[in-house]
C-alpha positions in Angstrom: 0.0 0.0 0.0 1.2 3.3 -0.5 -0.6 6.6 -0.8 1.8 8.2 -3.9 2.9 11.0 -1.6 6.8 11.0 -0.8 7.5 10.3 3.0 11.0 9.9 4.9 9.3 6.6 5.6 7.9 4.7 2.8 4.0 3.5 3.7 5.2 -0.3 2.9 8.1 0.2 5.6 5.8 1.6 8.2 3.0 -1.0 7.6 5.1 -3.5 8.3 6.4 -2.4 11.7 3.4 -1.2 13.0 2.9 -4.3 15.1 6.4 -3.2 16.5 5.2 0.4 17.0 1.8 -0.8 18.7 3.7 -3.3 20.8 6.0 -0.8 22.1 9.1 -2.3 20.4 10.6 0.2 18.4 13.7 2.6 19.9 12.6 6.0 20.4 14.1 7.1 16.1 11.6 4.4 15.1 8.9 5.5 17.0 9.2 9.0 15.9 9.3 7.7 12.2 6.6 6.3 12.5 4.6 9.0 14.3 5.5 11.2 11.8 4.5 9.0 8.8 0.9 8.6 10.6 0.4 12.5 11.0 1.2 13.1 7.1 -0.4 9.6 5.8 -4.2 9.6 6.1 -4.2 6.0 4.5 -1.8 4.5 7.2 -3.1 6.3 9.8 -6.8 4.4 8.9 -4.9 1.1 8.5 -3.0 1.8 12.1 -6.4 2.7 13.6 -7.4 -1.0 12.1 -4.4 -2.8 13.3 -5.1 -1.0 16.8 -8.7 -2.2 16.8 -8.0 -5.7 16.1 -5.2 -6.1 18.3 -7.2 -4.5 21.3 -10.0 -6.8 20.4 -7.5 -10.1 20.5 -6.2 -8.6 23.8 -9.7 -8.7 25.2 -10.7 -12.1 24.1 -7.4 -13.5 24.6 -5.9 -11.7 27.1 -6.4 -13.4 30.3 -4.5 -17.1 29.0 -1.0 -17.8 30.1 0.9 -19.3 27.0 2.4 -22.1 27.8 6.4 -22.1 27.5 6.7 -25.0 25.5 4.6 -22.7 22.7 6.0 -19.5 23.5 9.6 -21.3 23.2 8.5 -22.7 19.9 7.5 -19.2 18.5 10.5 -17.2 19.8 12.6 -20.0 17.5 10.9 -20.1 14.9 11.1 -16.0 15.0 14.4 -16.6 15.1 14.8 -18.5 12.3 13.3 -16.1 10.2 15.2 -13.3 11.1 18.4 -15.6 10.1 17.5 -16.6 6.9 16.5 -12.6 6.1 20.3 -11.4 7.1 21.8 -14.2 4.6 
């Protein structure tokens, strides 16, 4: 997605670390990047208010479960792997 305007931060990059930016885990330069993209973007600012909703909503409903380490272990590796094979 991109809205055709040019932005320090291209709308693809920001759309794929918004989950970062809504978790909290971006540095305080990504962060700002990406508060600044959402004050000049009205298209990823709508898609960031999505994202929001729908992770609130999974909060709500899912919330309250512990994850179970075995699972949680299993994810972080897997996460791992990933980022791995994207450096190579």
């Amino acid at each position: 997605m991109s809205c055709g305007k040019p932005h320090e931060t291209p709308c693809t990059e920001v759309l794929a670390r918004i989950y970062a930016y809504l978790d909290g885990e971006l540095d305080n330069r990504g962060c700002s990047d990406i508060k600044q993209h959402l004050d000049e973007c009205g298209p990823c600012l709508r898609e960031y208010g999505l994202e929001e909703s729908v992770k609130k909503l999974v909060h709500k409903s899912c919330g309250c479960d512990p994850v179970p380490q075995d699972l949680r272990a299993k994810v972080l590796g897997r996460i791992e792997q990933v980022r791995a094979n994207l450096v190579e």
